[in-house]
C-alpha positions, 0 to 999 in steps of 0.5 A: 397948408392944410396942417397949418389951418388946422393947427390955427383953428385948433389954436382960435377954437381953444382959446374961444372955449377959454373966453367962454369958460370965462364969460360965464362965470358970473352966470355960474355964481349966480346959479350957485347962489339962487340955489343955495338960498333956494337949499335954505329958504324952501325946507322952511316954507315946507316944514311951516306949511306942514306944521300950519295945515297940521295945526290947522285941521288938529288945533290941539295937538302941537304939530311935529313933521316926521316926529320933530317938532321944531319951536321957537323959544320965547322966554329965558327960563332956560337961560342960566348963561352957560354957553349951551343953554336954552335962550329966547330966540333959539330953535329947538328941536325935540323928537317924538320918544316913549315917555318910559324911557325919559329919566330925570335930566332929560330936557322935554317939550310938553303941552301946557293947555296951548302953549309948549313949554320946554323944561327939565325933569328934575323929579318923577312921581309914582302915585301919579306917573307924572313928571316934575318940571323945572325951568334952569334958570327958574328958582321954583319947580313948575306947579304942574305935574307933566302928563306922560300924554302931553310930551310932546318929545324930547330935546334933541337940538338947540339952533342959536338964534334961528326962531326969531327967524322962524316965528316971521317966517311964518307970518304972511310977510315971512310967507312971502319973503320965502317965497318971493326970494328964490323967484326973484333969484331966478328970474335974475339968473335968467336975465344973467344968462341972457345977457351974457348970451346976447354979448356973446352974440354980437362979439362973435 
């Protein structure tokens, strides 16, 4: 008799661990998911804090985080229509470099009184120890000569499409929105958890 109630409860024990596994699955999907989001949206809020309260205290300097400077593009002047190119809406990663070391083909980042322009080097000037700019998808070089103390770095990375998300990310509402959604994803997670509990309970 005694082995037999024990292989019984073993039997109703493992098969109740089953129920469970089962039943908290939604639970687990949901945590995942808060996470994940959470994984994506927090970076951004950080790096635009970091990037406001630098602009904030040195509004003339372009701010960079680690030695990167992230930008929205907003015009075309790169666009040539090739797959790889440089369009309006795309993130663009540039990294702190020493301008000695910049050649001719190089895409740079520059400070144009305020504005950051991204262009090409398509010439060097000796007398001047300036660069010559160019936009790909532009028929003229720019009048400008480039400074080497107004690069701000060198093109490392295109993300197609992401700065369009990333200028609304920076005003309040994209502020908010940032923050606003992990909250919400956790909040639900918990009320998931709950629930999920409370049923438990009463079916046991």
């Amino acid at each position: 008799m005694d082995i037999h109630e024990e292989e019984n409860r073993d039997a109703t024990g493992s098969k109740g661990n089953e129920k469970k596994l089962q039943k908290s699955l939604p639970q687990k999907v949901t945590g995942w998911l808060a996470i994940a989001i959470c994984l994506l949206l927090l970076p951004i809020l950080i790096a635009n804090l970091a990037i406001i309260v630098k602009g904030s205290l040195n509004p003339d300097e372009i701010p960079t985080v680690l030695g990167y400077a992230p930008m929205a593009v907003v015009t075309n002047s790169m666009n040539t229509g090739e797959a790889d190119a440089i369009r309006a809406g795309d993130l663009v990663i540039t990294k702190q470099t020493d301008p000695d070391t910049l050649e001719v083909g190089d895409v740079i980042m520059f400070k144009n009184n305020q504005t950051a322009i991204i262009h090409r080097i398509v010439g060097y000037n000796d007398a001047s120890d300036t660069f010559v700019t160019k936009g790909d998808a532009n028929n003229l070089e720019d009048l400008d000569p480039v400074e080497k103390g107004k690069i701000i770095g060198k093109f490392t990375q295109r993300v197609p499409k992401v700065g369009d998300f990333i200028l609304f990310s920076r005003t309040p509402l994209g502020m908010l929105i940032c923050i606003g959604i992990p909250i919400i994803l956790f909040l639900g997670y918990d009320f998931v958890a709950k629930r999920l509990t409370r049923r438990k309970e009463v079916r046991s």
